[in-house]
N, C-alpha and C positions, 0 to 999 in steps of 0.2 A: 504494500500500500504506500503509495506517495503521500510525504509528510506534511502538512499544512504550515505555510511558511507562519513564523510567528513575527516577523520581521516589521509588516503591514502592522501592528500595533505599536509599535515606538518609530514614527518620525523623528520628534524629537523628542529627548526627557522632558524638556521645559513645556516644551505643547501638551504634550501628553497628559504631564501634573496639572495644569491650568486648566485644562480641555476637561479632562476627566474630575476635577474638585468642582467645574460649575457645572457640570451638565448634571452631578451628582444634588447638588445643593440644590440644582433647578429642581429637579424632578420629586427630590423628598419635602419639599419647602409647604406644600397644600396634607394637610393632617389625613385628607380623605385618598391619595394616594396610593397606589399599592408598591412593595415593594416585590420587586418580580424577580424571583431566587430560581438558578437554577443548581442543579444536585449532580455530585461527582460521585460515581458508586452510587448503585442501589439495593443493596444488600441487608442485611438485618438492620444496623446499627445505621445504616438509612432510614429505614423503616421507620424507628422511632420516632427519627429528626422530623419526616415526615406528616408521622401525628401529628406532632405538636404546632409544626409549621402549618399543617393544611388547618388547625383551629382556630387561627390567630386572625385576629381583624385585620387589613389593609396587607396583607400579605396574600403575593399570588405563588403558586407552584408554575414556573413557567417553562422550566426544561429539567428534562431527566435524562443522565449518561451516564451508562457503565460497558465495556467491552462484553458484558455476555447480555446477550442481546431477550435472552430469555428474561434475567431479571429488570429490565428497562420495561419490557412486555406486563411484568407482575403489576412492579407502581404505577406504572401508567393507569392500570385497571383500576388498582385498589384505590388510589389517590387523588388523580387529576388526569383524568380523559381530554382532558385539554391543553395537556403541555406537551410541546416538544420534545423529541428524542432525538438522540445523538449514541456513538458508538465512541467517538473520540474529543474528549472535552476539549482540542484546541477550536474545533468547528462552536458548541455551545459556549463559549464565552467570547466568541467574536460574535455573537448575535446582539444587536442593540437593545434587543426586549429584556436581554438581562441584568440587573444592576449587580446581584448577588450570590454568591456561589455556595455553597454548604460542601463541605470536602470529608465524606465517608469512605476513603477507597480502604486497601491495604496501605500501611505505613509509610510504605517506602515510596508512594506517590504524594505523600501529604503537599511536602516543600514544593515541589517542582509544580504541579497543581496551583498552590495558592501564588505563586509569586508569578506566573504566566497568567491568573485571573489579574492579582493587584496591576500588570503593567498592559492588563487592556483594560482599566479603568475598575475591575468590579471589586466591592468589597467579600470578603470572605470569614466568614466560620470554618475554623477547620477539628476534624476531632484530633486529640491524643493518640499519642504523642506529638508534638509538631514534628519533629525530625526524625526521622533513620537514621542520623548521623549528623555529631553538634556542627559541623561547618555552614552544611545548609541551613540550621536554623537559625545561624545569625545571619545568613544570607535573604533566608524570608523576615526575617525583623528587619533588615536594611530597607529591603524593597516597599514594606509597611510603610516606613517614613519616608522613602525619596515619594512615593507618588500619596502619600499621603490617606493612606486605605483605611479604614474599619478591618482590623483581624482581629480575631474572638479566637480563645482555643479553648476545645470541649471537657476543661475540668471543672463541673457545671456544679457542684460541691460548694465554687466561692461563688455562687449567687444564692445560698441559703442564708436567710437571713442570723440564722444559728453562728454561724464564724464570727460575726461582730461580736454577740453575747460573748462568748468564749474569750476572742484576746481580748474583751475589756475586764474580764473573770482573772484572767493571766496575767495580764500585763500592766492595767491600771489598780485593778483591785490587790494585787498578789495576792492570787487567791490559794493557792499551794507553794508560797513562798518564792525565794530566788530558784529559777529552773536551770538544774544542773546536771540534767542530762535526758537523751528523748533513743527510743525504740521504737521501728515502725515494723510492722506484720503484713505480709501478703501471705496467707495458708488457703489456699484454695486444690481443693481434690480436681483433677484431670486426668486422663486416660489416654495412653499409646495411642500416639497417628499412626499405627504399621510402621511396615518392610515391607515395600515391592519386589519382587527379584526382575522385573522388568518394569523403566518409566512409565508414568502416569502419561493414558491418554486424554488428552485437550478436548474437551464437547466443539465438535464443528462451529455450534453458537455462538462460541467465543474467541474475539477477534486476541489471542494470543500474545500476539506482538504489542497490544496496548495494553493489556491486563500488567506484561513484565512492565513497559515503561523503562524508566532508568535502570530496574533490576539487572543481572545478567542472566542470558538466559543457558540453559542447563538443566539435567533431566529432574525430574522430580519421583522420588520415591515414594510419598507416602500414600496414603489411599484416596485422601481428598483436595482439591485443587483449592479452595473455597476455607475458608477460618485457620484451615493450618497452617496458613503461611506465617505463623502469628512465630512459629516457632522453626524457622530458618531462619539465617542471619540473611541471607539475600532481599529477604520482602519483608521481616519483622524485626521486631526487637525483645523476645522472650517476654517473660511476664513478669519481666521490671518496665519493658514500656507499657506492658499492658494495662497491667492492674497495678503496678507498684508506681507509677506516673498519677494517679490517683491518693495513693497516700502517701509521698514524701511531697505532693502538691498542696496537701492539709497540715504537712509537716513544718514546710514554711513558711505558708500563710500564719499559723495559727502560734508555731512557737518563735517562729524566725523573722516575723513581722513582716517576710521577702525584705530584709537585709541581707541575708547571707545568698549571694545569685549561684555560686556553687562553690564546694567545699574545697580547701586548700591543700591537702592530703584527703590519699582513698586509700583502702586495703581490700581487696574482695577472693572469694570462691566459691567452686562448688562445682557442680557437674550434671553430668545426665544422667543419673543411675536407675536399675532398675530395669525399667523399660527396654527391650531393643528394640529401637523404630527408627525409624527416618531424621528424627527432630534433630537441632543442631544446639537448639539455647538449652541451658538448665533449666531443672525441673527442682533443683536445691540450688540456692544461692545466698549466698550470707556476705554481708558488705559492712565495714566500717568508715567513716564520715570525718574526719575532723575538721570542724567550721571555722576553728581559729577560737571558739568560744565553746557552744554548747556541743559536746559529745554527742555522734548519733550511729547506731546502727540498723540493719533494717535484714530482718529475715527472710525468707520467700521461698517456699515449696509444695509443687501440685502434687506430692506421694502422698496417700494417707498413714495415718500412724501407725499403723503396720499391714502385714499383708490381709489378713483376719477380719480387717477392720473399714469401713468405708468413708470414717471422719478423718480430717484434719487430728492433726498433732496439736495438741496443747501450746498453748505459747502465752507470756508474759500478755497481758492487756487485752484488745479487739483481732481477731484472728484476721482481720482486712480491716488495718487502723494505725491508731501510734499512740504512745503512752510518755506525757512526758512525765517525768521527775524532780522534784521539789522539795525544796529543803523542809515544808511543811505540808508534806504529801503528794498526791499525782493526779493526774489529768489521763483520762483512758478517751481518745476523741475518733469516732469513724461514720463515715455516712450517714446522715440522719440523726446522730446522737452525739450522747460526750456524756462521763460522771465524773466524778472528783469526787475524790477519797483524801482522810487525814491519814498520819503516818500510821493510825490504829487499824485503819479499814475503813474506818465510818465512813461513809458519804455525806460529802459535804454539802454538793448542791449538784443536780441534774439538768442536763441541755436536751429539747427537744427541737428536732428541723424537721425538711423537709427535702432535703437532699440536691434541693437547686432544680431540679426537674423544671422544665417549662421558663423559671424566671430567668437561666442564662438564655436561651435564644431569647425571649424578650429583650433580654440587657442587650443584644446584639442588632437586634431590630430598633431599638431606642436608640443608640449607638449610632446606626446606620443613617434614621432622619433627621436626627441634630447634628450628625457629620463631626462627630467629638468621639474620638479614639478613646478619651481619658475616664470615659462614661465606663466603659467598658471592665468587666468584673476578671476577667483573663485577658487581658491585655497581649498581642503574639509575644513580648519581651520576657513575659511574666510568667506564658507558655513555654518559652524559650528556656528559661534558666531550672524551672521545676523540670522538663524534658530531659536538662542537660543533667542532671543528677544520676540518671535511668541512665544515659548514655554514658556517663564515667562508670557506674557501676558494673555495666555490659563489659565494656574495654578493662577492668580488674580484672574481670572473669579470663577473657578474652586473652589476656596477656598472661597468664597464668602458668606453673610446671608442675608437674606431681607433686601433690598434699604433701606436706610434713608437718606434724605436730609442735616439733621443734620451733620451724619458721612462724608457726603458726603464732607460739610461745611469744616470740621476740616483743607483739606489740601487749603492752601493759595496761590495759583499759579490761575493768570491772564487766564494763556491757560486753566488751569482744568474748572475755571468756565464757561468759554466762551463755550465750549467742549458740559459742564452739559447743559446749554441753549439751547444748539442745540438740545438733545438729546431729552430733557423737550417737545419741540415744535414738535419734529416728535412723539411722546407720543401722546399728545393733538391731533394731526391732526387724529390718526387713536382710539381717545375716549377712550384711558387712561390717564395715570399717570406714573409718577416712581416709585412713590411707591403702588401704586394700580394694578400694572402689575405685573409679573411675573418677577420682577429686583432684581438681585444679586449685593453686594457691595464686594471685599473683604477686608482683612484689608492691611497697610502699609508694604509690604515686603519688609527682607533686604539681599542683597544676596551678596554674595561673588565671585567675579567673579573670582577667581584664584582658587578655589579648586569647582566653580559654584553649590553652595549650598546655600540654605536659611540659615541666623543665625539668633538667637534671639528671641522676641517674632512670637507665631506663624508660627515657622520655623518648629515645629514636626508636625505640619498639611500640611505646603505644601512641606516637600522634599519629602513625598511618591508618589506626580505626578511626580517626577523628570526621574521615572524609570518603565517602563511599567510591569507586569505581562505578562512571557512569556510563550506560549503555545509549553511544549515538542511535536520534539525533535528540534524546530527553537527558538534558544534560543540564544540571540546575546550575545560571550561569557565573562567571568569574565577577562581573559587571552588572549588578541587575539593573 
């Protein structure tokens, strides 16, 4: 397929920015207005955007693109029998009917997606993670500001009205004291993508070539084309971007105030055990944080607590949360909730939300007709730095050599070891070891958070994760 030139949208930067902030201002300035969004991916976690979006006053559904042309077929029915279809979003966002894009693909389409919407003028919501890899998403926050865009990223958690309550609990009130140290949990049970002994076949439906995008393309093992990709490092980012992008994103809002944009040392590990299948990211993953201030580490594993068993492992606080620590008790905060405990146990006081459902696209729709980025409850910058935690944690892993308990020893933090015990015991229960598994260590990373590069030792081994290999001609650019 001949690729649609993207060139025809940037005349010049200067036109472009000017052209595209008034035609934007023109058109959102009357209240009765709609705002005419078209959708990248239409897949489950479309779906829902969908809901919400097809409820919403002055909002239109006006174009639907996903490369499998089946699911474009689906919403179309279910949603808006009147919107456009597209198979490849560079065609759907050079249509003038669209002002706004919603970006549900696989991951590793997010960046290149939203910064080819921002530079033919349209604002975008994009989901989590923003990035596959921290280069591009400073590259989509650049593009945000040169043309001056509305981006939104889908950690829809900071439009519950519940997070204000909370850091004014924490931070104005000290309501559990000076906080001296935070744990964050992703434990969620999943299950073996397979082993192919021969590549997955491509449904004809599916225009192939645009599903990979930037990816590389290469055969696929496991059994389904569709949500697994969640866990190759070519299309996903494991379930630190998945789901762990989610709570070290409440991690900073709520303990770190988003002062800390990413941590100055990382230590991370862990592996694929277990399972023999296809998958590429870990299904155990354990990470330590140094902010320069508060202590942090964050657990994460899809095995249940033993083979017998079909729950999650036990873990310190919200099995999908963070727990921080205070010198007059603790804060247990996830999705929907929060309690606080004295150093007795007692609970102190309880937070009830609503999980932000529906009020972030609102906040992005509000956003989009006032033409005020600063409205905006996930800001791409704000998306960017919470992303970029997921994506240091991934490259620990990433960079990593055979477990040693020794190495493991070296670093001296309370939460590390307590963390290593946990991990130790979900080992043992399914008749390994840490270091008799399949367990990766990497070493102490130091990074720089203002120019967000690895320095120092061992920096020439991990800044080459920093920046994906892109598959001409989706190539997310040097220049946006």
């Amino acid at each position: 397929m001949k690729p649609i030139s993207r060139r025809h949208f940037v005349k010049t930067t200067a036109v472009l920015g000017v052209a595209a902030t008034t035609r934007h201002a023109a058109a959102y300035s009357l209240a009765n207005d709609d705002v005419r969004l078209g959708f990248v991916g239409c897949g489950g976690r479309a779906g829902e955007h969908l809901q919400v979006f097809e409820k919403m006053n002055g909002v239109k559904i006006a174009g639907l693109c996903d490369p499998d042309q089946g699911k474009v077929a689906a919403a179309k029915e279910r949603f808006s029998p009147d919107a456009k279809t597209w198979t490849d979003l560079r065609s759907m966002i050079d249509d003038k009917n669209i002002d706004g894009v919603v970006i549900a693909s696989c991951n590793h389409w997010h960046c290149l997606a939203a910064i080819w919407a921002m530079q033919a003028g349209k604002d975008v919501y994009v989901e989590k993670p923003l990035s596959h890899s921290q280069w591009e998403g400073k590259q989509t926050v650049a593009a945000a500001r040169k043309y001056n865009r509305v981006c939104q990223v889908g950690t829809q958690q900071r439009s519950d009205p519940m997070q204000a309550e909370i850091k004014k609990f924490l931070h104005e009130e000290k309501g559990i004291g000076k906080i001296l140290s935070a744990r964050v949990n992703r434990y969620g049970v999943r299950d073996s993508i397979g082993l192919r002994t021969s590549p997955l076949n491509i449904d004809p439906k599916i225009d192939y070539n645009l599903w990979l995008g930037p990816a590389q393309q290469k055969p696929i093992y496991r059994e389904k084309l569709h949500y697994d990709w969640h866990w190759d490092w070519n299309t996903g980012s494991g379930e630190m971007g998945n789901w762990g992008v989610h709570v070290l994103d409440d991690l900073r809002n709520n303990v770190f105030l988003d002062q800390v944009s990413l941590p100055h040392r990382i230590l991370g590990g862990g592996g694929r055990v277990v399972w023999k299948d296809a998958g590429e990211t870990p299904n155990v993953h354990f990470v330590y944080f140094d902010t320069g201030s508060i202590p942090v580490v964050i657990g994460l594993t899809n095995l249940p607590a033993s083979p017998t068993d079909n729950k999650s492992p036990k873990c310190p606080g919200p099995g999908s949360g963070y727990v921080a620590y205070g010198e007059g008790g603790r804060f247990e905060g996830q999705r929907g909730s929060g309690t606080a405990f004295d150093l007795d146990g007692k609970v102190i006081k309880k937070f009830k939300g609503n999980s932000g459902g529906r009020l972030h696209q609102e906040n992005f729709v509000q956003a989009v007709r006032k033409r005020d980025p600063s409205m905006l409850n996930t800001d791409v910058e704000v998306g960017h730095h919470s992303t970029g935690w997921c994506n240091l944690a991934n490259v620990a892993f990433r960079t990593g050599t055979k477990y040693s308990q020794e190495r493991a020893e070296n670093l001296k933090s309370k939460e590390w070891t307590e963390l290593l015990g946990e991990m130790n015991q979900l080992m043992t229960a399914h008749g390994l070891t840490m270091e008799s598994a399949s367990m990766l260590l990497g070493p102490m990373l130091t990074i720089d958070p203002k120019t967000e590069l690895f320095t120092g030792e061992d920096a020439e081994q991990a800044n080459p994760f920093l920046k994906r290999q892109y598959r001409a001609p989706f190539v997310v650019p040097e220049s946006v």
